[in-house]
C-alpha positions in Angstrom: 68.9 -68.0 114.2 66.9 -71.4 114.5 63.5 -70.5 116.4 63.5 -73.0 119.4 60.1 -75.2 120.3 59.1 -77.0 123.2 60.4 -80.0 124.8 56.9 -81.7 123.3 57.7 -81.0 119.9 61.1 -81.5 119.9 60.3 -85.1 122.2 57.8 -86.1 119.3 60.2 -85.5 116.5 62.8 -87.2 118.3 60.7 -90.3 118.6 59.6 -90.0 115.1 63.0 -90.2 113.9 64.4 -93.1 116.0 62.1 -96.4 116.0 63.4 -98.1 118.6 63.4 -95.3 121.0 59.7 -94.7 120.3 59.2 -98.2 120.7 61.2 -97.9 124.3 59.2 -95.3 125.1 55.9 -96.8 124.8 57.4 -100.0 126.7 58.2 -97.5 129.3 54.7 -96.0 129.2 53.1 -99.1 129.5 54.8 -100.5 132.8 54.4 -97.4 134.5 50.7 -97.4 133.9 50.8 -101.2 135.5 52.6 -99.6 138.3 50.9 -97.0 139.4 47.5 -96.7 137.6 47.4 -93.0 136.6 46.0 -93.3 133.2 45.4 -89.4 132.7 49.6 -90.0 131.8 49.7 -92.8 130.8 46.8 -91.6 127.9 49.0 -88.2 127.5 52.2 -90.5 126.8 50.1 -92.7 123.9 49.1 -89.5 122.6 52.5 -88.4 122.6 53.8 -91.5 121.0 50.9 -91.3 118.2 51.6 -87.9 117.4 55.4 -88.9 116.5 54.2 -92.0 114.4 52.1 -89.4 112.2 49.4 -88.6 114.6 45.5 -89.9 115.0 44.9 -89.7 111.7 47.5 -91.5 110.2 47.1 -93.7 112.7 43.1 -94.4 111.7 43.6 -94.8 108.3 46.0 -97.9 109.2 43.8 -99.0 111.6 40.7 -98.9 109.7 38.7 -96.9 112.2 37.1 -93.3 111.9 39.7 -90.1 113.2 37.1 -89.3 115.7 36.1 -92.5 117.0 39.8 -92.8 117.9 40.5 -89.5 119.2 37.8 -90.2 121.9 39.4 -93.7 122.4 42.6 -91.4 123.7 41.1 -89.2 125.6 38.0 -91.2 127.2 38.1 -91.9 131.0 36.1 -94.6 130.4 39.0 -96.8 129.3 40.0 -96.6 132.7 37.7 -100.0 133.6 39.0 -101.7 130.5 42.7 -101.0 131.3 42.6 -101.8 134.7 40.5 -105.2 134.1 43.5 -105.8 131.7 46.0 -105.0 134.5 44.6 -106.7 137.0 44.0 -110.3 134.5 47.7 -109.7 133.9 48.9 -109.7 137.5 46.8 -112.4 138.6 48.6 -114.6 135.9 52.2 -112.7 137.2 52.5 -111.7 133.7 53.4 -108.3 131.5 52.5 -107.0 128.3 55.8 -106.8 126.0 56.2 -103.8 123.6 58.2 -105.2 120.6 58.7 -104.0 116.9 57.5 -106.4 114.8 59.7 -104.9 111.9 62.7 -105.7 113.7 64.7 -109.0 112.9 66.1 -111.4 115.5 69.1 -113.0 115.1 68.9 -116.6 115.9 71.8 -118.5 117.7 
């Protein structure tokens, strides 16, 4: 019998197995941050996503930035002043930050 695991694991392999879902989710991450501010979530939902596109490390090497310099990037409360200065530039201007794959081809009509 299959042994089961968590709804995190099982929520991270999901997303790591269906792009645009992942992609949805971070979308989804991202306005609720600009809603309601709580960025203890909002970081645990990046990590979440990160971990299902091959995790901090993977992501570092493609970002050319040391492991650890990122993993305190994640988990840092100081981000909190950066992210709200970026929330608040964006509502001022009564616009939103888009999530889109860049992989993904749009059909012109």
């Amino acid at each position: 019998m299959r042994e089961m695991g968590n709804w995190n694991e099982y929520f991270i392999e999901y997303l790591a197995t269906d792009r645009e879902a992942a992609i949805d989710y971070l979308q989804l991450t991202l306005d609720e941050y600009l809603a309601d501010h709580d960025l203890p979530f909002f970081l645990k939902c990046l990590r979440t996503f990160i971990a299902s596109q091959g995790g901090v490390s993977e992501l570092s090497k493609c970002m050319g930035i040391d492991t650890e310099t990122l993993s305190n990037m994640l988990s840092n409360e100081d981000a909190t002043q950066l992210l709200d200065t970026f929330r608040s530039l964006l509502n001022t201007h009564n616009k939103r930050l888009v999530i889109e794959d860049t992989h993904t081809k749009h059909l012109s009509l």
